[in-house]
N, CA and C atoms as a LAMMPS dump frame, in Angstrom:
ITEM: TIMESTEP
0
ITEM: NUMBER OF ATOMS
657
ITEM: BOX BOUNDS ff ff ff
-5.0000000000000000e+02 5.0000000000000000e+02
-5.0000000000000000e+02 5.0000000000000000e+02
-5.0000000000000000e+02 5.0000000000000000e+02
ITEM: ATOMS id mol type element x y z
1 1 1 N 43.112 397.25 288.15
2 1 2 C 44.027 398.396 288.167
3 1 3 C 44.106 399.019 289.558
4 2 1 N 42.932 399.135 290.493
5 2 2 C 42.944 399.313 291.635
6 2 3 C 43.993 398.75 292.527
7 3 1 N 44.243 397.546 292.669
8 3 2 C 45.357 396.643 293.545
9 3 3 C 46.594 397.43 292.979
10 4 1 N 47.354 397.74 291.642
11 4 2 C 48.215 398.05 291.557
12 4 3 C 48.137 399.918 292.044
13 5 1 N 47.411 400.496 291.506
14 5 2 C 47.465 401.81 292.573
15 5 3 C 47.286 401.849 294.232
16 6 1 N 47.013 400.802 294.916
17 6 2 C 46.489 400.825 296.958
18 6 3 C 48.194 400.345 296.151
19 7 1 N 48.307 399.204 295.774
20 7 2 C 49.899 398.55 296.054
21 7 3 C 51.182 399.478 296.262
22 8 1 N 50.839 401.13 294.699
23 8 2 C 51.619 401.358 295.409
24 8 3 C 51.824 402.487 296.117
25 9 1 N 50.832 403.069 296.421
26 9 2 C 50.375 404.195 297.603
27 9 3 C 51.369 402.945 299.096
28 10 1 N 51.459 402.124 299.077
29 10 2 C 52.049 401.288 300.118
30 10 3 C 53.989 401.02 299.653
31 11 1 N 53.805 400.936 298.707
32 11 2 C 55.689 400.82 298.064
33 11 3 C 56.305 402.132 297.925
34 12 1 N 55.283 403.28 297.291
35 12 2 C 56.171 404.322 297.365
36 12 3 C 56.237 405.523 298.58
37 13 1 N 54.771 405.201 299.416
38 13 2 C 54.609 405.45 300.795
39 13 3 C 55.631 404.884 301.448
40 14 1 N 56.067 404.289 301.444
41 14 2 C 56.961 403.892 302.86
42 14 3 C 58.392 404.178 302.506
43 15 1 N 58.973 404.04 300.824
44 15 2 C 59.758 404.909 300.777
45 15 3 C 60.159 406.592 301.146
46 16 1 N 59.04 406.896 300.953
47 16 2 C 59.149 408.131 301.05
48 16 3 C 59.037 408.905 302.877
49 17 1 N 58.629 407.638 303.784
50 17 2 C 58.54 407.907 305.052
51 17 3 C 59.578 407.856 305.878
52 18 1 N 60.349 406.534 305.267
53 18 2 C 61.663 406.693 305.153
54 18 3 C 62.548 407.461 305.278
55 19 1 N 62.746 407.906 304.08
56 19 2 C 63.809 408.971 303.573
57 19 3 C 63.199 410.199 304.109
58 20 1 N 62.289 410.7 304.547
59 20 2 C 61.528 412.253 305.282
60 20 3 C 62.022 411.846 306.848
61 21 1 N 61.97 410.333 307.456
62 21 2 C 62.073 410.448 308.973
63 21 3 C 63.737 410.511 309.202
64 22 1 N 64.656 409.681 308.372
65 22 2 C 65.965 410.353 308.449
66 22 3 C 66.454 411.169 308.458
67 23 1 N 65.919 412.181 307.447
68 23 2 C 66.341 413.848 306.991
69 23 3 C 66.115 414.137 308.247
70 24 1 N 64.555 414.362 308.771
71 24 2 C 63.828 414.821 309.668
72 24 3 C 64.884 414.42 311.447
73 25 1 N 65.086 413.396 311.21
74 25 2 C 65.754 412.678 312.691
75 25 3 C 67.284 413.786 312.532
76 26 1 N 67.836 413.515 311.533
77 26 2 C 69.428 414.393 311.225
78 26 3 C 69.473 415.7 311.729
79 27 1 N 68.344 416.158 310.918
80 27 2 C 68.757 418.2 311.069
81 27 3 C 67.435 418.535 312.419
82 28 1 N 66.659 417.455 312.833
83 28 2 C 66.253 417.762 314.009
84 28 3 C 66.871 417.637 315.425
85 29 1 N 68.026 416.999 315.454
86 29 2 C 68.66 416.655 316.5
87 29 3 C 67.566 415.362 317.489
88 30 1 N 66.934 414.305 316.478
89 30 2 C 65.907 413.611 317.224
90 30 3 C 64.957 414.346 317.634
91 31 1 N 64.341 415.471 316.929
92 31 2 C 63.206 415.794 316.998
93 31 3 C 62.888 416.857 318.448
94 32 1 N 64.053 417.244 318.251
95 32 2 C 63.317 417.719 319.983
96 32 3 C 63.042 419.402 319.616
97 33 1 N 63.461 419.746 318.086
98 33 2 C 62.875 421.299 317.822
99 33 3 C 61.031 421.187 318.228
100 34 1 N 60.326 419.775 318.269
101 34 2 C 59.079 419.613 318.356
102 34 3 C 58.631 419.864 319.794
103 35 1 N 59.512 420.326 320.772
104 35 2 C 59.187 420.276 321.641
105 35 3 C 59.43 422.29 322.345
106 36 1 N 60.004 422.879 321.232
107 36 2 C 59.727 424.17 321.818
108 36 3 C 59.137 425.001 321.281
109 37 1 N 58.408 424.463 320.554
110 37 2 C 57.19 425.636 319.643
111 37 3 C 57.552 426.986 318.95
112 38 1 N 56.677 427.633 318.349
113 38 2 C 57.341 428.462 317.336
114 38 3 C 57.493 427.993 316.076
115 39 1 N 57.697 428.636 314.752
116 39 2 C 58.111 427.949 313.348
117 39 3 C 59.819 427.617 313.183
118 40 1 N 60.085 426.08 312.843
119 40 2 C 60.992 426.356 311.903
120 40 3 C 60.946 425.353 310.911
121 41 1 N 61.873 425.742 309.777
122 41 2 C 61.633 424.953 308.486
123 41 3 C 61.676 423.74 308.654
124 42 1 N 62.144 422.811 309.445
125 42 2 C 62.477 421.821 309.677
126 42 3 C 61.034 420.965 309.227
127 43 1 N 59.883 421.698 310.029
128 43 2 C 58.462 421.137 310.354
129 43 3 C 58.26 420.726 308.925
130 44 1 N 58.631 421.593 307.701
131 44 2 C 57.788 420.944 306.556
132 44 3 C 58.447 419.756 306.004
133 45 1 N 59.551 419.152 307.166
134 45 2 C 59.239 417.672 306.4
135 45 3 C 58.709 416.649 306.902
136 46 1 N 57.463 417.195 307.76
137 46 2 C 56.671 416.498 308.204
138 46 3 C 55.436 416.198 307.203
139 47 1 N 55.759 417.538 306.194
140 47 2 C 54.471 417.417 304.895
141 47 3 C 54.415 415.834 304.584
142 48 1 N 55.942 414.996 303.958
143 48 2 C 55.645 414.295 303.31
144 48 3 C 55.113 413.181 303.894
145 49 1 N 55.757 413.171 305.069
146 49 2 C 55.22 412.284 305.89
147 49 3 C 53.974 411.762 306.345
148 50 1 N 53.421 412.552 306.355
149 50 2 C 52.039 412.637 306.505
150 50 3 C 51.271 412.212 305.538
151 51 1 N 51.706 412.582 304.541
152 51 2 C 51.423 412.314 302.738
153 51 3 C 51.372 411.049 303.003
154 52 1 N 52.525 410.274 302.909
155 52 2 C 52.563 408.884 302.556
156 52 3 C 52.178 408.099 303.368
157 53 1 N 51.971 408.447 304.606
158 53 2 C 51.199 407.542 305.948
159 53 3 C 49.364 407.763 305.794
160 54 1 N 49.058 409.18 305.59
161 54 2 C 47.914 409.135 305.039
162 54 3 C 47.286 408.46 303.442
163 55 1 N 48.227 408.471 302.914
164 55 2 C 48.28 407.412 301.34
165 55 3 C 47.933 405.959 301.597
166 56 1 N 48.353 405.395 302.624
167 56 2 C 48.605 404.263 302.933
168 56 3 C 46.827 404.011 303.83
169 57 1 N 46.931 404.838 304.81
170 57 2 C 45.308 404.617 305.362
171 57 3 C 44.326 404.435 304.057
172 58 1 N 44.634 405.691 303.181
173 58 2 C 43.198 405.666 302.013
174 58 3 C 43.503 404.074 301.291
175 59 1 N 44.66 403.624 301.019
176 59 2 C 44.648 402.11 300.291
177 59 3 C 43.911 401.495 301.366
178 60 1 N 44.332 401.282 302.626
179 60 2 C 43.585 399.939 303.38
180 60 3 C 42.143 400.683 303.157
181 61 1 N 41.703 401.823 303.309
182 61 2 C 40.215 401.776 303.597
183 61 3 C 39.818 401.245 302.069
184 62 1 N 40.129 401.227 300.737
185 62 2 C 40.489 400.876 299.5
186 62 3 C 39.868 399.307 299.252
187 63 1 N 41.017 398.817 300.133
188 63 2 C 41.391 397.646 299.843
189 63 3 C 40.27 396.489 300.735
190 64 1 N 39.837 397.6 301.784
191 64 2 C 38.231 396.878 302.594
192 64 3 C 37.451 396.513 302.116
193 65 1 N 37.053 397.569 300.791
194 65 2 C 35.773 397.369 299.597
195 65 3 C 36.647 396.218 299.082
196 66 1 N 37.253 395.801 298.456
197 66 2 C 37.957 394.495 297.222
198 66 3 C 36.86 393.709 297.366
199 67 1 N 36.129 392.727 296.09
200 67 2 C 35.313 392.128 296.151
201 67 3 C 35.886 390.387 296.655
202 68 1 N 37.51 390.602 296.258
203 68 2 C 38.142 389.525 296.498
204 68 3 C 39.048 389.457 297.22
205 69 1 N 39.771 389.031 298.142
206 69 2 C 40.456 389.614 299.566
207 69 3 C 40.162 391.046 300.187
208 70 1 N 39.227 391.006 300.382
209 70 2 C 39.042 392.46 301.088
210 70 3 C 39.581 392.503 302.466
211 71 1 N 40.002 393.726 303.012
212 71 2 C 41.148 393.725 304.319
213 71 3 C 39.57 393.939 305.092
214 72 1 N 39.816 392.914 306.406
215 72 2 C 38.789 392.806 307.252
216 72 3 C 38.882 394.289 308.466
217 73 1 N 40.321 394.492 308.395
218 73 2 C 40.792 395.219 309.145
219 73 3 C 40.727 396.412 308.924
220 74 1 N 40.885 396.849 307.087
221 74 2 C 41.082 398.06 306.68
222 74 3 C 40.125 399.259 307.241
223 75 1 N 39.61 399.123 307.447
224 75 2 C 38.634 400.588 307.832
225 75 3 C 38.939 401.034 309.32
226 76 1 N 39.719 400.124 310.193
227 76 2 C 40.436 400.448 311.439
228 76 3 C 41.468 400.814 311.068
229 77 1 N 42.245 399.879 310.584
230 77 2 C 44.16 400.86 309.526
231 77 3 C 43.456 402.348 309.209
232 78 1 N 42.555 402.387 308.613
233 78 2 C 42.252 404.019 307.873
234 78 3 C 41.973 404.76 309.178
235 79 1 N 41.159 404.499 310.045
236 79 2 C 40.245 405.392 311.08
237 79 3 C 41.663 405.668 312.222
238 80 1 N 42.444 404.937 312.238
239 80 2 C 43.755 405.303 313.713
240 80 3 C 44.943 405.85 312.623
241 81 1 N 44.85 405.802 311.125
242 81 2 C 45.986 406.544 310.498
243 81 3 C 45.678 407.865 310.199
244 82 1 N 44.573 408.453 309.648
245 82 2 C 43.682 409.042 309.24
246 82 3 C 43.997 410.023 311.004
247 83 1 N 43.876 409.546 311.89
248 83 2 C 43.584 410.288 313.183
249 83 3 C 44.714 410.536 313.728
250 84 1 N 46.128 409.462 313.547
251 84 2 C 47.148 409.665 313.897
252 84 3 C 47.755 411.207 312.817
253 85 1 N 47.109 410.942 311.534
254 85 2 C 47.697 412.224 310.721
255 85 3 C 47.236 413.461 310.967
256 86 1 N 45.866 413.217 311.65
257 86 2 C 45.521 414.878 311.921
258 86 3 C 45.804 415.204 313.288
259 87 1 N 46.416 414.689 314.247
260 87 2 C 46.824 414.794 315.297
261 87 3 C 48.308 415.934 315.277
262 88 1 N 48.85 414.465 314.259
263 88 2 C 49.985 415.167 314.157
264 88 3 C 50.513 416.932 313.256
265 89 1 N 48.741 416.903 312.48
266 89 2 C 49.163 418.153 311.896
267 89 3 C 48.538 419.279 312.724
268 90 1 N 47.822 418.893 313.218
269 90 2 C 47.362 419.618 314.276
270 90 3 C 48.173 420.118 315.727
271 91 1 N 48.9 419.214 316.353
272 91 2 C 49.985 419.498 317.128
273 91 3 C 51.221 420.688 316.263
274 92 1 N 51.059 420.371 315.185
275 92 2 C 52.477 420.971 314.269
276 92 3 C 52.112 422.655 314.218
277 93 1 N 50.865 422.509 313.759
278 93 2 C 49.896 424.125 313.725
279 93 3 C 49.954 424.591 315.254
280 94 1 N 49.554 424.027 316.028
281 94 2 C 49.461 424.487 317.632
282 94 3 C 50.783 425.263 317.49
283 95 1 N 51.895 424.932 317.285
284 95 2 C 53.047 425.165 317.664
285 95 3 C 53.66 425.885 316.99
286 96 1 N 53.497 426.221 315.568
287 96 2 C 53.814 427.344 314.504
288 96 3 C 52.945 428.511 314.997
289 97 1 N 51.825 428.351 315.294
290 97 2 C 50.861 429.486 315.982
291 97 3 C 51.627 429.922 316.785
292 98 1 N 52.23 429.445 318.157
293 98 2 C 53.63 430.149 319.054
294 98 3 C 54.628 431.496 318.738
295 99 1 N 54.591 430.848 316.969
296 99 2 C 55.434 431.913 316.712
297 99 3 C 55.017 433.485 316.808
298 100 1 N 53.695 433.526 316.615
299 100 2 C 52.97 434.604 316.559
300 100 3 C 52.275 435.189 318.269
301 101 1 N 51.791 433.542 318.461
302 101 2 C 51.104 433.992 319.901
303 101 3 C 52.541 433.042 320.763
304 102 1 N 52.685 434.063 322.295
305 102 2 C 52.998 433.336 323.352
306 102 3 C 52.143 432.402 323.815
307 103 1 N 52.696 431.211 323.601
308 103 2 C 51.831 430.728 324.841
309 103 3 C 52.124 429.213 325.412
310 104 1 N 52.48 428.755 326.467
311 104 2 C 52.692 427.789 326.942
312 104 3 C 51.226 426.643 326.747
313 105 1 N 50.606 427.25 326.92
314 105 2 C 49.547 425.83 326.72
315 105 3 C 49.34 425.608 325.444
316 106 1 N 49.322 426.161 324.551
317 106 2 C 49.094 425.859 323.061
318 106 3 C 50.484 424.729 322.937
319 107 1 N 52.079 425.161 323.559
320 107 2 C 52.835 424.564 323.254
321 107 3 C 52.467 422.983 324.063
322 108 1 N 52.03 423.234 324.891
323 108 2 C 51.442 422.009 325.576
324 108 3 C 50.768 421.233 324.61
325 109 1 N 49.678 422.245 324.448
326 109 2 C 48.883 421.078 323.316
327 109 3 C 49.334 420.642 322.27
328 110 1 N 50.411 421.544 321.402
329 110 2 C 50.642 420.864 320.453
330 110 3 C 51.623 419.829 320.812
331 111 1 N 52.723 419.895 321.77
332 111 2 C 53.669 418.461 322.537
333 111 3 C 52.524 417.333 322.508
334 112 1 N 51.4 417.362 322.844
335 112 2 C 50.476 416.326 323.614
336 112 3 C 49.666 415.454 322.157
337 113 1 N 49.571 416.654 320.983
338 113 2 C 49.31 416.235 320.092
339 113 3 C 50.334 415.363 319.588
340 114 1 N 51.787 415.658 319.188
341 114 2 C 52.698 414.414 318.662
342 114 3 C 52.581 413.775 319.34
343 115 1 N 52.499 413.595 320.954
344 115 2 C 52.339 412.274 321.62
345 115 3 C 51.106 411.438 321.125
346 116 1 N 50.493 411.936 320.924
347 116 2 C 48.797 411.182 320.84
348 116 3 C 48.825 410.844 319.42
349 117 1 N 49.404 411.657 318.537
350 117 2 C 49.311 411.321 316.92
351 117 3 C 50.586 409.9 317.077
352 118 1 N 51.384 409.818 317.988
353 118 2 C 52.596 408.252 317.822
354 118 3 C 51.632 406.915 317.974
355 119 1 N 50.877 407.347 319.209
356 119 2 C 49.892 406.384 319.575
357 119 3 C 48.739 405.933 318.754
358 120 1 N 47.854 406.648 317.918
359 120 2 C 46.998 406.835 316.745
360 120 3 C 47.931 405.982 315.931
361 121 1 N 48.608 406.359 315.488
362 121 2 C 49.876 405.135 314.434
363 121 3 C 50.18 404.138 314.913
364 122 1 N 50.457 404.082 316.076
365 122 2 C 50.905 402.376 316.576
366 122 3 C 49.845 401.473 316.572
367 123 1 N 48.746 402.361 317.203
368 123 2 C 47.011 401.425 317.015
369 123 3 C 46.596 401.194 315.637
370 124 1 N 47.059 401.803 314.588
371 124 2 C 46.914 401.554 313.05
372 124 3 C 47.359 400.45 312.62
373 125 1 N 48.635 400.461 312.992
374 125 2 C 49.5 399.903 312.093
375 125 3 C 49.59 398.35 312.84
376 126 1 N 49.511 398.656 313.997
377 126 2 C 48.795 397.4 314.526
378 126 3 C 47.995 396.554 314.237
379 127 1 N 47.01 397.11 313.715
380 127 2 C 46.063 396.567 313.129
381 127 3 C 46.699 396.017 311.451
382 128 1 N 47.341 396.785 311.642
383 128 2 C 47.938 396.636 309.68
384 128 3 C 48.361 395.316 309.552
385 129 1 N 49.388 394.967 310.494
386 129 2 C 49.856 393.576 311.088
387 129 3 C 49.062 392.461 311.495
388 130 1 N 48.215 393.051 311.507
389 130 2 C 47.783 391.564 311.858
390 130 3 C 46.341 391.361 310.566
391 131 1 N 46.378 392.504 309.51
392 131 2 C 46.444 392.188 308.044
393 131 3 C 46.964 391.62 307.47
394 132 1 N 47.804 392.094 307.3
395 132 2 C 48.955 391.091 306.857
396 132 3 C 49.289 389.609 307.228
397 133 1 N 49.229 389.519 308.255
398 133 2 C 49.306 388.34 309.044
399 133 3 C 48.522 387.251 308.457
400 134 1 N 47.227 387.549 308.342
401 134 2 C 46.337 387.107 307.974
402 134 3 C 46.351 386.686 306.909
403 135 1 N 46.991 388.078 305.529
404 135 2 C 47.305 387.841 304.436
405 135 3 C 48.161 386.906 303.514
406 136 1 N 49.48 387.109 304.3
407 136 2 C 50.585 386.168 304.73
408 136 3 C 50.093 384.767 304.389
409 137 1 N 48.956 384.064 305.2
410 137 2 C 48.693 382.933 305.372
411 137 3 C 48.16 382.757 304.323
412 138 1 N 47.282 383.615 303.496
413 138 2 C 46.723 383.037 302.128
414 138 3 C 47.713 383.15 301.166
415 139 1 N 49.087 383.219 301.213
416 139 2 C 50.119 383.105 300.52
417 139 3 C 50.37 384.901 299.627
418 140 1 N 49.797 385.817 299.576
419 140 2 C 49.771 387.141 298.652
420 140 3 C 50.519 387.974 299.313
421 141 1 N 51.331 387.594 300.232
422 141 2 C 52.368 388.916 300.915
423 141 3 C 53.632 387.543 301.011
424 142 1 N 54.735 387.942 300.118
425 142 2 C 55.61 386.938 300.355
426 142 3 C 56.498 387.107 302.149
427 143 1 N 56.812 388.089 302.392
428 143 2 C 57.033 388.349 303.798
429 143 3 C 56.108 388.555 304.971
430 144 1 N 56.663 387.564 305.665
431 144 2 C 55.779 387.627 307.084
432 144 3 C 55.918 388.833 308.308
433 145 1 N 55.491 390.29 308.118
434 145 2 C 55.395 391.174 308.602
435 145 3 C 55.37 391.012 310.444
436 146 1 N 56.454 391.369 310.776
437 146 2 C 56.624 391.869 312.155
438 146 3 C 55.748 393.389 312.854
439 147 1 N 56.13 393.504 314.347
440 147 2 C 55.43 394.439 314.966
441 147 3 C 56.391 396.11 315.008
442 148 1 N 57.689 396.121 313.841
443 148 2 C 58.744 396.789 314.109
444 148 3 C 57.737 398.482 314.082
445 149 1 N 56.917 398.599 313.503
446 149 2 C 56.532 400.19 312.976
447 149 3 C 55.908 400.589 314.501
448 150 1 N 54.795 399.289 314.822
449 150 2 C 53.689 399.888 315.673
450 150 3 C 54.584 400.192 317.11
451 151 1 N 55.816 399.094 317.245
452 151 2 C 56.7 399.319 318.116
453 151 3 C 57.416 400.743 317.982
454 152 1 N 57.652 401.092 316.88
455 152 2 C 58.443 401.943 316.425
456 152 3 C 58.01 403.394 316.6
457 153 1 N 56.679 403.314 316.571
458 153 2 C 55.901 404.61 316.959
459 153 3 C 55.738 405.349 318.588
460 154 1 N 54.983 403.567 319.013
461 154 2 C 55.233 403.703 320.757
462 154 3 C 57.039 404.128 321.181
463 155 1 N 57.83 404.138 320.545
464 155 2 C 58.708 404.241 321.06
465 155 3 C 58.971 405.834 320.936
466 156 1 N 58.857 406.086 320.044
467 156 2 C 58.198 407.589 318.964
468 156 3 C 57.925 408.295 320.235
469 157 1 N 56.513 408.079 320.513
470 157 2 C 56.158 408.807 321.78
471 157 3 C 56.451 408.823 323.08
472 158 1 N 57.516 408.167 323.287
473 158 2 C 57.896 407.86 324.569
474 158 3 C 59.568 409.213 324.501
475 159 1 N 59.8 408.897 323.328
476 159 2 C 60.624 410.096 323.215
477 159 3 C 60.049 411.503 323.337
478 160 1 N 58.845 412.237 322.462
479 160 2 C 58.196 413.015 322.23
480 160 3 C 57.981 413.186 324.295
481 161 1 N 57.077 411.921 324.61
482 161 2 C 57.018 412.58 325.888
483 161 3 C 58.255 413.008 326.838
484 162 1 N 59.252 411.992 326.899
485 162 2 C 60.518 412.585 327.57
486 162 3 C 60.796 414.04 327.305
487 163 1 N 60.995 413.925 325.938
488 163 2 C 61.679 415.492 325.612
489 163 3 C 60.342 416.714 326.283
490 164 1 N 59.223 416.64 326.184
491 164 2 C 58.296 417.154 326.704
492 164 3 C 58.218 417.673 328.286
493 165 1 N 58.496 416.642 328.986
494 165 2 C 58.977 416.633 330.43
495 165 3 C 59.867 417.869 330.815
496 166 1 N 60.99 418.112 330.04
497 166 2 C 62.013 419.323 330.005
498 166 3 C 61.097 420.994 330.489
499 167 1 N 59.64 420.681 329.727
500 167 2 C 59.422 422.106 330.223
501 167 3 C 58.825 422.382 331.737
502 168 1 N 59.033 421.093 332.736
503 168 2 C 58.996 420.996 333.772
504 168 3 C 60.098 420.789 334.865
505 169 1 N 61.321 421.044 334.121
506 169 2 C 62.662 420.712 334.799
507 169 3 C 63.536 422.506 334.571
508 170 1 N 64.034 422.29 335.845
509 170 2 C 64.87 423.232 335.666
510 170 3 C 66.06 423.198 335.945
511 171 1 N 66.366 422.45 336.649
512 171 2 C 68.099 421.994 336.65
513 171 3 C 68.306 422.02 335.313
514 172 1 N 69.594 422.33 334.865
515 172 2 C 70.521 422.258 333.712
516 172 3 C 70.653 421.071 333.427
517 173 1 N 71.442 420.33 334.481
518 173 2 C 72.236 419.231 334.552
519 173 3 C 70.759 417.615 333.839
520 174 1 N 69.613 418.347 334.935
521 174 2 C 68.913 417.21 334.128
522 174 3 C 68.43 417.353 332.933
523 175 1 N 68.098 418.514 333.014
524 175 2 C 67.044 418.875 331.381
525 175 3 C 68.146 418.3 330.303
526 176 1 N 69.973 418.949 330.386
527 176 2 C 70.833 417.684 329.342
528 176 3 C 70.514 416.621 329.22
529 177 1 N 70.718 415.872 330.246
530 177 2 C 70.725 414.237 330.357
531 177 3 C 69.597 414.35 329.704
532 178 1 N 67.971 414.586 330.234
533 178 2 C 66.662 414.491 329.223
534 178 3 C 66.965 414.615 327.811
535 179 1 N 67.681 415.058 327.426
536 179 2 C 67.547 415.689 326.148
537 179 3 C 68.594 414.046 325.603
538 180 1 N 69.373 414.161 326.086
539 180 2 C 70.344 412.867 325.546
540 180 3 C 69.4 412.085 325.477
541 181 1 N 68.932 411.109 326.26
542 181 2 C 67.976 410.632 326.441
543 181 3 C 67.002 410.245 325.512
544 182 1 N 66.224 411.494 325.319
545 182 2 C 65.061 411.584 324.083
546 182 3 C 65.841 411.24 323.087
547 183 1 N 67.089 411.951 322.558
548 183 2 C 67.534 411.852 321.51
549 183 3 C 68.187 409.852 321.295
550 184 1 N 68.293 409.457 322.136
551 184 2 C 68.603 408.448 322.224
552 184 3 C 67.314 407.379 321.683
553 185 1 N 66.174 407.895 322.144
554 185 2 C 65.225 407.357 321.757
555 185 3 C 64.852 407.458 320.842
556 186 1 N 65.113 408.796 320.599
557 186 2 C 63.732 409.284 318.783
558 186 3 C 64.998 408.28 317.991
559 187 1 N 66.254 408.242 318.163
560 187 2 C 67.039 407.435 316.831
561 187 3 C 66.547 405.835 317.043
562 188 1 N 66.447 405.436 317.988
563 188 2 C 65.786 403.761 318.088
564 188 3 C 64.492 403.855 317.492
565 189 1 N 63.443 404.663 317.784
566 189 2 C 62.095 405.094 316.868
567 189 3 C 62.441 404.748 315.12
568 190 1 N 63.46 405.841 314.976
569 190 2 C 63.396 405.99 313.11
570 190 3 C 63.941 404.446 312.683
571 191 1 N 65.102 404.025 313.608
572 191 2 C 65.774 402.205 313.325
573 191 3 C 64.345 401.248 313.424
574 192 1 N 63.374 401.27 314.105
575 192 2 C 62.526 400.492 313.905
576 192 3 C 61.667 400.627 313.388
577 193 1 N 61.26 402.173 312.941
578 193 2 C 60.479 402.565 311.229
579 193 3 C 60.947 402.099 310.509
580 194 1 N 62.635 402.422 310.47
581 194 2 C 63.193 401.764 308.962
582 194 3 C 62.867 400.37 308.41
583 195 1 N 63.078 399.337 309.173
584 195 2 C 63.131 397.966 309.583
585 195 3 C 61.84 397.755 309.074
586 196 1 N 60.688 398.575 309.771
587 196 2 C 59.673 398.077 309.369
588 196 3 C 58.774 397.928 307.761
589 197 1 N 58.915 400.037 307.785
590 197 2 C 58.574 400.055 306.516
591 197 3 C 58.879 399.585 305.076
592 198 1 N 60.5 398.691 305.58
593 198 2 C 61.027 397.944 303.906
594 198 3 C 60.344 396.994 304.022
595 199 1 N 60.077 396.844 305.182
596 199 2 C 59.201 395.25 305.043
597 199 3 C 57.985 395.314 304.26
598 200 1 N 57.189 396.427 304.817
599 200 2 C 56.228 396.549 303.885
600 200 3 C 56.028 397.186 302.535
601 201 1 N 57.787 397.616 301.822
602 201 2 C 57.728 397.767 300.92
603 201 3 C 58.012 396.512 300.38
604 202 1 N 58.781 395.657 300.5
605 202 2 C 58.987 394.223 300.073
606 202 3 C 57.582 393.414 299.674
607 203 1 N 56.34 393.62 300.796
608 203 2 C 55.558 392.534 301.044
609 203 3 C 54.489 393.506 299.383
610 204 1 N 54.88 394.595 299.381
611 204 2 C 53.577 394.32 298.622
612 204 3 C 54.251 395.191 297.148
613 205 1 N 55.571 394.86 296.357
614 205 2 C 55.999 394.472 295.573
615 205 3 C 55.195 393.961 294.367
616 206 1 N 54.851 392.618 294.913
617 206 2 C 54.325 391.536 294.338
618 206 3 C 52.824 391.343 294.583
619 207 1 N 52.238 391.883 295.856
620 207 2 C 51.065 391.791 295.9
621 207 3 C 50.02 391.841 294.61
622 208 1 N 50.2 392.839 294.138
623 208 2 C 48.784 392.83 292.938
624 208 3 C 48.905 391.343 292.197
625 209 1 N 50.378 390.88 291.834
626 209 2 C 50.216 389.963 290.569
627 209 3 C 49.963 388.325 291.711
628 210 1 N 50.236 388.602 293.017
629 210 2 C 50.069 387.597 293.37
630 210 3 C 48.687 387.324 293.962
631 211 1 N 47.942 388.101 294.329
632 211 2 C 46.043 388.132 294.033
633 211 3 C 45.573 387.818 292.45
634 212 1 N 45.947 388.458 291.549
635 212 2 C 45.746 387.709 290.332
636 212 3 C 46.266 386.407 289.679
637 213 1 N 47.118 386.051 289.855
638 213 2 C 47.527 384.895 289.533
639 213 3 C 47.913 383.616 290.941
640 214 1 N 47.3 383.069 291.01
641 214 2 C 47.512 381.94 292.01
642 214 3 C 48.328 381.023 292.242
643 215 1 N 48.79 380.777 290.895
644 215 2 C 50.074 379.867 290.222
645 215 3 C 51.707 380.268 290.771
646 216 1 N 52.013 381.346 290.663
647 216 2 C 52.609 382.12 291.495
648 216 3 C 53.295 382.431 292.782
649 217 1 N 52.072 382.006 293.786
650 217 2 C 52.116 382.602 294.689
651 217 3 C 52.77 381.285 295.389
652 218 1 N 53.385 381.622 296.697
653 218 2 C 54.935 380.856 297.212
654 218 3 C 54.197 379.741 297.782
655 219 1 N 54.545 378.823 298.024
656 219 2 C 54.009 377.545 298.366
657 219 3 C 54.268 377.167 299.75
């Protein structure tokens, strides 16, 4: 019963990361409200997000114990998701605190935190991949999982840092272009989340019945 609950902390996790990073990408303008601190509502749809990316660490650390395919990897997937999630809630708090306190370095820290929480995820999920990979080969993940998420994150933070940069610019003319820019990026970020995470809703579909039954599984 275990395989089918990690299975689908992973199927309905990634739906749900999904559909939170679109909303989130839409009414954030690519995310760049993350970059001037203070509260707004926007932030709590980072709740779910977090939810289902942290859902997904507790299955691999889960799925490490299995007495029968146990993930060799899982307890690294858990320890860089697990760290990427408190990064990121921690940067989020830095920056709702703003609203109350002035302060440029808190906004610093919390900017530095989404950067560092993209990176924490790409080193996860990295690792996730080449789980899978692995998995793949013993036939129990019918899709052969690409690098689209861990890419997808680094790209994540490369936006987060651009847009970040702005509170060191003062020309008009560039801080726009920056901002185009970022925004240009955070939407290539969520296109290669998307990409990724169906994949790994696809791959593990079938997972539980294809660890139990051998007969099954793709040839």
């Amino acid at each position: 019963m275990s395989l089918y609950r990690n299975a689908k902390f992973f199927t309905s996790g990634s739906i749900l990361v999904i559909f939170f990073y679109i909303i989130l990408g839409i009414f954030s303008y690519g995310f760049t409200f993350s970059v001037v601190g203070k509260w707004d509502p926007i932030q709590i749809l980072y709740a779910p997000i977090i939810l289902g990316l942290a859902g997904m660490g507790k299955a691999a650390l889960n799925l490490s114990k299995e007495k029968e395919f146990a993930w060799e990897h899982g307890k690294q997937i858990a320890l860089f998701i697990f760290v990427g999630s408190g990064l990121l809630l921690l940067g989020l708090l830095l920056l709702i605190i703003t609203t109350w306190i002035e302060s440029e370095i808190l906004v610093y820290l919390g900017d530095i935190g989404l950067i560092l929480s993209c990176f924490a995820y790409a080193i996860g999920f990295f690792f996730f991949q080449r789980q899978l990979s692995s998995l793949y080969l013993k036939r129990v993940i019918v899709k052969y999982p690409k690098h689209f998420i861990s890419i997808g994150f680094g790209v994540q933070s490369l936006a987060y840092t651009i847009l970040f940069i702005n509170w060191f610019v003062s020309d008009v003319t560039i801080t726009a272009t920056i901002v185009i820019v970022g925004i240009v990026i955070a939407a290539i970020s969520i296109l290669l989340l998307i990409v990724g995470f169906i994949q790994i809703n696809i791959a593990f579909r079938a997972y539980p019945h294809l660890i139990e039954n051998e007969e099954i599984r793709p040839g």
